[in-house]
N, C-alpha and C positions, 0 to 999 in steps of 0.2 A: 446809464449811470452818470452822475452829476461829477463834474469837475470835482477835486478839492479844493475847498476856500482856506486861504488865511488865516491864522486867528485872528487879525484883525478885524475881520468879514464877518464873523460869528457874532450873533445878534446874545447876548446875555439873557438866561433865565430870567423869569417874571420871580420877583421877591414877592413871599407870604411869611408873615410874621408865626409862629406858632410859640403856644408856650403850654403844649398839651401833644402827647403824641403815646400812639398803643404798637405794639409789635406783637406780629402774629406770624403764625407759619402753620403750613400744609408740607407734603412729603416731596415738593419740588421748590417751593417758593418761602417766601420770607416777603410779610407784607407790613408797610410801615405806614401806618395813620397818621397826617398831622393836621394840629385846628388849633384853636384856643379853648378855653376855660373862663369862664364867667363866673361872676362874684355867686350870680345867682346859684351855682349849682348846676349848669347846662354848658354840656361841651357843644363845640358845631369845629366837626370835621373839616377840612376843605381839600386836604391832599396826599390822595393814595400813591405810593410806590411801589412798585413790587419788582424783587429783584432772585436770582439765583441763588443757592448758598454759599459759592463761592466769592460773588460782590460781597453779598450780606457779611460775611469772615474779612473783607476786603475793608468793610466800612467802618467796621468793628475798629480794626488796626487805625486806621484813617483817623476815624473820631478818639482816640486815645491820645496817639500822635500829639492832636489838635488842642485837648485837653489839661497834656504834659503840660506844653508849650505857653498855652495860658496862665498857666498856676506859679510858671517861671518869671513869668513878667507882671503879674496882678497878685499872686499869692493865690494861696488856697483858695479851694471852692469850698 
């Protein structure tokens, strides 16, 4: 078993832009597509997540949260 590291130690996610994203689910999982969208008409995927239904309920809250909080400081979406 590994030590636990710091947060300071923790190396930060790789960023990918998306602005194109599918949700999908099966009777255990919740799976979350994301990629871009092109002028042309063709999406290109790049990054699957799949999470429990309880994260997915977890993310749900999270990205609203997230959302409120936005619309407070920038206005409406």
């Amino acid at each position: 078993m590994e030590p636990k590291r710091k947060p300071e130690e923790l190396q930060s996610p790789e960023g990918r832009y998306a602005n194109h994203f599918n949700v999908g689910h099966n009777a255990i999982e919740f799976l979350f597509d994301f990629g871009q969208f092109f002028t042309e008409g063709k999406e290109s995927l790049h990054t699957r997540i799949i999470v429990n239904p309880v994260v997915a309920k977890a993310f749900r809250k999270v990205l609203d949260q997230a959302v409120k909080a936005f619309e407070k400081e920038y206005g409406t979406i």
